[in-house]
C-alpha positions as CSV (number, residue, x, y, z in Angstrom):
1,X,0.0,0.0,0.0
2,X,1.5,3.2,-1.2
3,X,2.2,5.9,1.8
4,X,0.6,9.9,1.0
5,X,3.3,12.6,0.7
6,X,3.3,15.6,3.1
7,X,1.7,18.5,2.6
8,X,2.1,21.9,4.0
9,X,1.6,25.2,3.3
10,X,5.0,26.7,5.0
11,X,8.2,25.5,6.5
12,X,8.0,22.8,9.1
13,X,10.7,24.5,11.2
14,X,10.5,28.4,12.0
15,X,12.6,30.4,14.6
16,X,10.1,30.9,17.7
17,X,7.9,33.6,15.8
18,X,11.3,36.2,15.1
19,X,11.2,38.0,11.8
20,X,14.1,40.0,10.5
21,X,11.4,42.3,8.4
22,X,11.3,44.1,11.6
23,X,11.3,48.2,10.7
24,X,14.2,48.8,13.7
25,X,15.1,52.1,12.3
26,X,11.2,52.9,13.1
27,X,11.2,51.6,16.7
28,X,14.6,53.0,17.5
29,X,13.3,56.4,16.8
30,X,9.8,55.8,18.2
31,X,11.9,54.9,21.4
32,X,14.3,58.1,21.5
33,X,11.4,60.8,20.5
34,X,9.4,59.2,23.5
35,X,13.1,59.8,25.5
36,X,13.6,63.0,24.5
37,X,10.4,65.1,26.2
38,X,12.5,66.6,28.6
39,X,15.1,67.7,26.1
40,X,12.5,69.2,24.1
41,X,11.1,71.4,26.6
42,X,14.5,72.6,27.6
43,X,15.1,73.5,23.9
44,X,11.9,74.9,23.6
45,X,12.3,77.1,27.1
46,X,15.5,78.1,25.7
47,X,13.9,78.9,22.2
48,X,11.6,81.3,23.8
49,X,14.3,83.5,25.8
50,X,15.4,83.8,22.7
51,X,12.3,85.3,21.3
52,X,12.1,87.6,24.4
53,X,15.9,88.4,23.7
54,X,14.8,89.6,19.9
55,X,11.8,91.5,21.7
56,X,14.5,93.6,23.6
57,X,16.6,94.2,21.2
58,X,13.3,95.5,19.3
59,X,12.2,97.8,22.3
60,X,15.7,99.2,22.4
61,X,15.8,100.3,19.1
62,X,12.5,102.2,19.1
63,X,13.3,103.7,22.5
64,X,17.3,105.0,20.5
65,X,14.6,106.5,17.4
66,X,12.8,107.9,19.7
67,X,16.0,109.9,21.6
68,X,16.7,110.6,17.8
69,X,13.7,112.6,17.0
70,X,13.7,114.1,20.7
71,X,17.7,115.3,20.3
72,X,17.1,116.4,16.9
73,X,14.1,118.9,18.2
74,X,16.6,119.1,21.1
75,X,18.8,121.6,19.0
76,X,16.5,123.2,17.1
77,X,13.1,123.4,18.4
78,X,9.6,123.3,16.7
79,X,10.2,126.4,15.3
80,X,13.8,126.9,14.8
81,X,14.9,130.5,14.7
82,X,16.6,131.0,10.8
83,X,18.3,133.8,8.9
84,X,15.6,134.9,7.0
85,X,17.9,135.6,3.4
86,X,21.1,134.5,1.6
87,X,24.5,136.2,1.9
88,X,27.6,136.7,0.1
89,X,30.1,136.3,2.2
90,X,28.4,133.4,4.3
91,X,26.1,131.0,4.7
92,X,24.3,130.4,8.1
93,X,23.3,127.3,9.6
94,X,21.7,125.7,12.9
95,X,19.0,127.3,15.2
96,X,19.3,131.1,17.2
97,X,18.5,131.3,20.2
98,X,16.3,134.2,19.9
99,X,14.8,136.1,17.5
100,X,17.2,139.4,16.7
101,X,19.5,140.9,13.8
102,X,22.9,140.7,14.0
103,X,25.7,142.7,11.6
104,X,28.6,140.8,10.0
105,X,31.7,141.9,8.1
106,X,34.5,139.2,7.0
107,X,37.5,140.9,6.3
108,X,39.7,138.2,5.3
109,X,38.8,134.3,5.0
110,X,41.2,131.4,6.5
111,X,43.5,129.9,3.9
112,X,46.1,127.0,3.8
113,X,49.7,127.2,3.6
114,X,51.2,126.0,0.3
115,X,54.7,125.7,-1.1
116,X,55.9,124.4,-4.6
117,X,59.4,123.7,-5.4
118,X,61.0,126.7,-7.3
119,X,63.6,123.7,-9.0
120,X,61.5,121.9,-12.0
121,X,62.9,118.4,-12.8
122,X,62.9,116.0,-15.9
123,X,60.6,113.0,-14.7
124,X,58.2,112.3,-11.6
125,X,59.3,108.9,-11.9
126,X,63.2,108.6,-12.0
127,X,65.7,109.5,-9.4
128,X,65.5,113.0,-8.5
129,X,69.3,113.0,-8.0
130,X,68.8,114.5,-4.4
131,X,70.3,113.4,-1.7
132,X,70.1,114.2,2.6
133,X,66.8,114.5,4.1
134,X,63.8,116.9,3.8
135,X,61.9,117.6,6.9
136,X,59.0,119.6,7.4
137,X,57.6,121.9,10.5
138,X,54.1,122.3,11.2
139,X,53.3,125.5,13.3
140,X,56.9,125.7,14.4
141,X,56.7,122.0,15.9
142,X,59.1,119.8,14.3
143,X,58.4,115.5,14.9
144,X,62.2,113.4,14.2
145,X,59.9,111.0,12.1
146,X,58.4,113.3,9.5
147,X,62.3,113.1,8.1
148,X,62.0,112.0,4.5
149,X,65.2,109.9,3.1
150,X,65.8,111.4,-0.6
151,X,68.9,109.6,-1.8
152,X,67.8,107.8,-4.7
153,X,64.1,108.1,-4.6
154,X,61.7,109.9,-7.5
155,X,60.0,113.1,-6.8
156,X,56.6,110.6,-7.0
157,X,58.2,108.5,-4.5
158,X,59.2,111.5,-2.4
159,X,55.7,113.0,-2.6
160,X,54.0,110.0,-1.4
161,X,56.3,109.3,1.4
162,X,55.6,113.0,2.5
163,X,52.2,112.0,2.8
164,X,52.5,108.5,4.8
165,X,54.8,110.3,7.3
166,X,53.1,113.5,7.5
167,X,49.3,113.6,8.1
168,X,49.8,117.6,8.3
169,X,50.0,118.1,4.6
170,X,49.3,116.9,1.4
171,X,52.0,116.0,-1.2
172,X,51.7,116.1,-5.2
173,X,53.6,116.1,-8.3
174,X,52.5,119.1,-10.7
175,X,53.5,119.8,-14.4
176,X,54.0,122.8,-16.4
177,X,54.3,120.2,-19.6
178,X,58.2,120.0,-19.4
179,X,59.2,120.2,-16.1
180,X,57.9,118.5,-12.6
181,X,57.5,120.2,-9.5
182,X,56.7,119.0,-5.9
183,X,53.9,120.7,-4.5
184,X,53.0,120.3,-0.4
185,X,49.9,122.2,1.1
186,X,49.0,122.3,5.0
187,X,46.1,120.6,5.6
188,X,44.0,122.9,7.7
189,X,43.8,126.7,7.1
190,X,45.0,129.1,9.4
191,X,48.3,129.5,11.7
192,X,48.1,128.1,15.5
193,X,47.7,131.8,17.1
194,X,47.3,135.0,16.1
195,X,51.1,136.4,17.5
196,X,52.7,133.2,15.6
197,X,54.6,133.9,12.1
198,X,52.3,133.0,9.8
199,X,55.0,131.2,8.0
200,X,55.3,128.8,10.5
201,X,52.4,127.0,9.8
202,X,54.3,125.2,7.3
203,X,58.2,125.5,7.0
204,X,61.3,123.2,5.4
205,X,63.2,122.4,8.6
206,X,67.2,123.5,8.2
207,X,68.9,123.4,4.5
208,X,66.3,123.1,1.8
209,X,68.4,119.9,0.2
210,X,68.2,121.4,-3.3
211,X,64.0,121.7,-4.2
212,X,64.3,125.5,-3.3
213,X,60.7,126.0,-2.2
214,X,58.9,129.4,-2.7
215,X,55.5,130.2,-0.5
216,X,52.9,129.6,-2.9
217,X,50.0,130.9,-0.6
218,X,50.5,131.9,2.9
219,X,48.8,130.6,5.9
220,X,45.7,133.1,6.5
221,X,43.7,133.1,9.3
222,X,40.0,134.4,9.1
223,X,39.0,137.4,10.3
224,X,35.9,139.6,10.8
225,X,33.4,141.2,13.1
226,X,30.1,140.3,14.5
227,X,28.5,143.0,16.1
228,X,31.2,144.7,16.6
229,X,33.0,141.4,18.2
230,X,35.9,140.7,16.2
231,X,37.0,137.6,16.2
232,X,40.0,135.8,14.8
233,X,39.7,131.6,13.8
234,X,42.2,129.2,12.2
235,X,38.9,128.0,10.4
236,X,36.6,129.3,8.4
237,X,33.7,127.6,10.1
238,X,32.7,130.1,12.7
239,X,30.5,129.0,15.8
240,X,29.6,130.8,19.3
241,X,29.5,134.2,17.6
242,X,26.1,134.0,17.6
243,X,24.8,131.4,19.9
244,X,24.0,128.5,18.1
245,X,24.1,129.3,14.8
246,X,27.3,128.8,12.9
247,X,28.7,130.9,10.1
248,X,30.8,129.4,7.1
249,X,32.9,131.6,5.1
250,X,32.5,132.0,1.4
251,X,33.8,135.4,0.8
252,X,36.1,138.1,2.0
253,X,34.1,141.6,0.9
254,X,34.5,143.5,3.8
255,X,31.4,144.8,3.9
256,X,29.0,145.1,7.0
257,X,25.7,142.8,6.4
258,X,23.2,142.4,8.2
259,X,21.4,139.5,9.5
260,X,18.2,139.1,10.5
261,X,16.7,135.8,12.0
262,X,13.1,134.9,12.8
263,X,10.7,131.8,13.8
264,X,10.3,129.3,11.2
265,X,7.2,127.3,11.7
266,X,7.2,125.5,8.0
267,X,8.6,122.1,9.3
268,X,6.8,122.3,12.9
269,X,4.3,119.9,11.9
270,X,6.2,117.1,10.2
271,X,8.7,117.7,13.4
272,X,6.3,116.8,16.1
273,X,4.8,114.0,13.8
274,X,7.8,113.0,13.4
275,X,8.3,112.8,16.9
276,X,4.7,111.5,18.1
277,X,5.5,108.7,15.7
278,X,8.3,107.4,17.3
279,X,6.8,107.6,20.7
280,X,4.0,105.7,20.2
281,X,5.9,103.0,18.3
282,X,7.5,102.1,21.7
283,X,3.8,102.5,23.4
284,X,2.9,99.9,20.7
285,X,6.0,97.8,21.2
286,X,5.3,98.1,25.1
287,X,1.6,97.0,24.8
288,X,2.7,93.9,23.3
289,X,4.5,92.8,26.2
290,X,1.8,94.3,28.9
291,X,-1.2,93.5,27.5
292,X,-0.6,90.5,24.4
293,X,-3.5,89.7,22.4
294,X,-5.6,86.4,24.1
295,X,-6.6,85.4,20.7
296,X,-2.7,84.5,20.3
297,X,-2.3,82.9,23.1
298,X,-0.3,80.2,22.0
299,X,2.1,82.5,20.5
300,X,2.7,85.1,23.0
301,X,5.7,85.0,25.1
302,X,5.1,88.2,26.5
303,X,8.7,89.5,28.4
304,X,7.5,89.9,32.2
305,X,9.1,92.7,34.8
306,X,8.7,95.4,36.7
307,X,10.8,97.8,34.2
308,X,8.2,97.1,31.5
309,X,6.1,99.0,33.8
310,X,8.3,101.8,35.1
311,X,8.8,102.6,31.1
312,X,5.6,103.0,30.4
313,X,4.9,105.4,33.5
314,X,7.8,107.5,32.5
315,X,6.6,107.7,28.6
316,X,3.4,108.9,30.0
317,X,5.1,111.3,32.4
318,X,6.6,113.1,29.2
319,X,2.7,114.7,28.4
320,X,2.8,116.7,31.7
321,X,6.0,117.8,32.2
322,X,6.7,121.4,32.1
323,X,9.6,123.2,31.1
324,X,9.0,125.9,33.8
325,X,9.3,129.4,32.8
326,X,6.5,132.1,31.9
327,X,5.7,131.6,28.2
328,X,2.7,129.9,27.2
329,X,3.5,126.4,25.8
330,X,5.1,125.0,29.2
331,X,4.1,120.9,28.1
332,X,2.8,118.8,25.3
333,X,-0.8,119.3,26.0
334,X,-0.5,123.0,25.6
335,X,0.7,121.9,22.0
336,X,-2.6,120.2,21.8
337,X,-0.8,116.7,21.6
338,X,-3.1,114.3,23.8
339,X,-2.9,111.1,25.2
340,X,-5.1,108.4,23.9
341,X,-7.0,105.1,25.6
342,X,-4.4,102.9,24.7
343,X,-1.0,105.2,25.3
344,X,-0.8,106.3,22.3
345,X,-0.4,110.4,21.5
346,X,-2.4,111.8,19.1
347,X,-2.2,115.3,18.0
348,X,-5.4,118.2,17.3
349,X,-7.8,115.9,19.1
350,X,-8.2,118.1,22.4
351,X,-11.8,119.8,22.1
352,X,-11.9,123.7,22.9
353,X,-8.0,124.6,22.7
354,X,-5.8,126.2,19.9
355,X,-4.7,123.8,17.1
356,X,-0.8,122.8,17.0
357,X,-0.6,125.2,14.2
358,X,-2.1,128.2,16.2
359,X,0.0,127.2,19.7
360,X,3.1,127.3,18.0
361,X,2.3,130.3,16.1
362,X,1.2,132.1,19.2
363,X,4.3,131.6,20.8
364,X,7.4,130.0,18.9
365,X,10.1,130.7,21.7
366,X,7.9,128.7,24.2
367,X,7.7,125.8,22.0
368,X,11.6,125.6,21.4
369,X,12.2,125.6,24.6
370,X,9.6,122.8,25.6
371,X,11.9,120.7,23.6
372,X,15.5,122.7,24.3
373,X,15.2,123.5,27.6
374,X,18.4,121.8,29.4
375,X,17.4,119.1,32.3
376,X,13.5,119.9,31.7
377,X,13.0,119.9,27.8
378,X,11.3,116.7,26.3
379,X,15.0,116.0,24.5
380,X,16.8,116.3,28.1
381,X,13.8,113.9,29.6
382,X,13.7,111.4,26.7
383,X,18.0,110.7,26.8
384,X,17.6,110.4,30.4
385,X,14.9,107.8,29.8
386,X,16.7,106.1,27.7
387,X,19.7,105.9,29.3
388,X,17.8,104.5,32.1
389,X,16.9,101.4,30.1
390,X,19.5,101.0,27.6
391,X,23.0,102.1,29.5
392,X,25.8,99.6,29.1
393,X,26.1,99.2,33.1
394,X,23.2,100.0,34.5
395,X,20.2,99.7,32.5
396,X,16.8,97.5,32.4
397,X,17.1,96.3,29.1
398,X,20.8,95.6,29.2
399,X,20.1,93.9,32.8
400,X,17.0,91.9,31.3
401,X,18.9,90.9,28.2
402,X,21.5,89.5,30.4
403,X,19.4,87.6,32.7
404,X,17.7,85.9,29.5
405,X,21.0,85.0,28.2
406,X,22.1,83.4,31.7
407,X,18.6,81.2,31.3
408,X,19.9,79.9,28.1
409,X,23.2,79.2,29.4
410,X,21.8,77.5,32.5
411,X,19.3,74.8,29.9
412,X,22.7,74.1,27.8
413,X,23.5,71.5,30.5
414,X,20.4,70.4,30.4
415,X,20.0,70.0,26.8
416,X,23.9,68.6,27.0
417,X,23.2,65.8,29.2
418,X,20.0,65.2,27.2
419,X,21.9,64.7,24.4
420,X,24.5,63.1,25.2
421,X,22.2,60.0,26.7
422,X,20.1,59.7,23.9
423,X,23.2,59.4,21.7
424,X,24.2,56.6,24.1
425,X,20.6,55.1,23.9
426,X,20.4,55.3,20.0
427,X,23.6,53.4,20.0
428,X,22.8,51.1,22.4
429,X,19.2,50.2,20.6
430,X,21.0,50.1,17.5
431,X,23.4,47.3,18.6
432,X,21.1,44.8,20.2
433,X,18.8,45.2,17.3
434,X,21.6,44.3,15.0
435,X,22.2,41.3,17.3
436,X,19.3,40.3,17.3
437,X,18.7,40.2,13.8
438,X,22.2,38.0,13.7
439,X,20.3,35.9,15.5
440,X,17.2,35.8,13.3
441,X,19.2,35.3,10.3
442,X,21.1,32.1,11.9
443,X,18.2,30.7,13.1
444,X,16.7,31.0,9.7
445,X,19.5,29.6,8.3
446,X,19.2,26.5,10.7
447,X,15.1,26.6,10.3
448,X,15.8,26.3,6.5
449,X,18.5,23.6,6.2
450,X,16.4,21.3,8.8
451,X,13.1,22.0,6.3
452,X,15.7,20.6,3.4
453,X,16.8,17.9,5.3
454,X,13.0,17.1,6.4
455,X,11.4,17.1,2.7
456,X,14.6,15.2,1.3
457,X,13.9,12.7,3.6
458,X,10.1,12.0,3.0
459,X,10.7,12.5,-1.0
460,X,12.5,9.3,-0.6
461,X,10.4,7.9,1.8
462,X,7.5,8.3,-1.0
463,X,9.7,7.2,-3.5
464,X,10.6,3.9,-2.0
465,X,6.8,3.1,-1.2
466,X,5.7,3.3,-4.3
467,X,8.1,1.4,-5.6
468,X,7.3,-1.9,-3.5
């Protein structure tokens, strides 16, 4: 009687369920993101001082635009006080301090000492033929390393080692078409004091080692009278003769003009917008922080402190200050600039009082001063304000930027040792998964040669069965 062969539908030997289709890479990773919660959070606590630390650094700069637009009203005012016409001898820049005339006369304008070598030569570029040293003084004052060495050098060379070794003066090679000459002219204008020589503003020290200079121009200083003042300056740039105002030189006519200088009100407006501007982009910039919007809730990281607070009190204490003094603008209010619901200023919106236009107009002085007024004025208040916040040593925002930086340093251990384990972790996953699929793969190999061995066997089993 023949004997059935075996059937089955798999492998009579397997390896106790193990498969080496196992995704590892998957559950080693599923393993070290569940590890790594507290890793995260410190990364994330340390990802949000850094948002606060940009939030700073944000605050800071509107409060420095804001000392900007308060210094620059600082010097002039809402109605800086102008010359009121062109001149020929002059022009006239910066702010009076009151409005007057004043009489001016320039009788002779600063000029710059120059010499030029009275010996032409064949070529800039050749050996001169000189030899020795040339050495230059500057207002009689004579430096050992302004010596220039000659021997064997061209008159460019010469010129431009004049000008490395002496910042005084300024070097050149000039041509008539044939011959070269080296020409050296003093820097500033002017002689050091009105009893010097006005020769020794710029002189060849000893010998003249063969260039034979001749004074091309000689050192002038400026001269001229302001009401009746006369006044003597190395420059031709002339300030304190008229309180804050500054004359610059254009002409020497020696005739008496007059200046006259009154209130200009044209750029009042766009000044104190300018101004209003800046201050409430640090109200806006602080109502972030105080008051954040709930409906972001999940992205505000409002910056917390006490100094928030103080800042805001002493932007608000900028509306009612007052300059002191008897004029009629004595704070911003009495410029008609108001303070709105949410911090903000606004300006023309106070019911029943004169218009910006029409308080500035009524009395100009008063306004400059609200702004000029040293200790009192708004620009004096707003750099102290600032300073309070953003000085190097001693300020909030410095302080508060530091103490969010320390937080970050302190989580770097954390985040560190974080690190550092699940490195370790990774690794160690890694190798007993690989081991175990070693381990898989021989008992498959074993699984499989005992199925060979098994259906060899009953093939010839079968075969000798039905052969009988």
């Amino acid at each position: 009687m023949a004997t059935s062969p075996v059937s089955t539908t798999g492998p009579l030997f397997q390896a106790g369920g193990l498969a080496s289709g196992l995704d590892t890479t998957s559950i080693v990773n599923s393993i070290i993101t569940s590890d790594s919660a507290a890793m995260t959070q410190a990364q994330a606590e340390q990802a949000a001082y850094q948002v606060q630390i940009s939030t700073v650094a944000t605050l800071t700069s509107k409060l420095q635009a804001l000392q900007s637009a308060a210094d620059a009203l600082g010097i002039t005012g809402l109605a800086p006080i102008h010359a009121t016409s062109t001149y020929a001898d002059f022009t006239v820049s910066g702010s009076a301090q009151s409005v007057s005339d004043s009489t001016v006369q320039v009788k002779t304008m600063a000029l710059a000492a120059k010499l030029r070598s009275g010996t032409g030569f064949s070529s800039a570029q050749t050996d001169a033929g000189l030899t020795g040293t040339l050495q230059f003084s500057i207002d009689g004052v004579t430096s050992p390393s302004t010596a220039i060495a000659l021997t064997g050098q061209s008159l460019s060379a010469i010129a431009s080692a004049i000008n490395k070794q002496v910042p005084q003066v300024t070097a050149s090679v000039v041509t008539d078409g044939s011959k070269y000459y080296l020409s050296v002219t003093r820097n500033s204008t002017g002689y050091a004091t009105s009893d010097a020589d006005p020769s020794d503003a710029l002189a060849v020290v000893g010998t003249d080692p063969g260039f034979s200079f001749q004074p091309l121009q000689s050192a002038q200083n400026a001269s001229l009278t302001v009401d009746g003042l006369a006044i003597q300056s190395q420059s031709n740039t002339i300030t304190g003769a008229i309180p804050g105002v500054t004359l610059n030189l254009t002409g020497q006519s020696n005739v008496a003009t007059d200046v006259a200088f009154a209130s200009d009100t044209s750029s009042s407006a766009a000044s104190i917008n300018s101004f209003i501007s800046a201050y409430n982009d640090v109200v806006t910039a602080l109502n972030g922080e105080l008051r954040p919007d709930p409906s972001q809730a999940a992205t505000n990281n409002p910056l917390a402190g006490s100094f928030l607070l103080s800042l805001e009190s002493d932007m608000q204490g900028l509306l009612s200050q007052s300059v002191g003094g008897s004029g009629a603008v004595q704070t911003l209010s009495d410029l008609n600039v108001s303070l709105q619901d949410d911090g903000t200023l606004a300006l023309d919106k106070l019911p029943n009082q004169n218009t910006f236009a029409e308080a500035v107009a009524a009395d100009p002085s008063g306004a400059n001063k609200l702004f000029t007024t040293a200790k009192t004025g708004i620009g004096a208040l707003v750099d102290s304000l600032v300073a309070k916040q953003t000085d190097p040593v001693s300020g909030a925002l410095v302080g508060e930027t530091q103490a969010l930086n320390s937080n970050i340093s302190s989580l770097d251990d954390t985040v560190n040792y974080w690190q550092t384990y699940l490195d370790n972790e990774r690794t160690r996953l890694t190798s007993e998964f690989t081991a175990m699929e070693s381990t898989v793969a021989a008992l498959n190999t074993t699984a499989n040669y005992l199925n060979q061995l098994f259906y060899s066997s009953s093939s010839n089993t079968y075969k000798t069965s039905s052969s009988g």
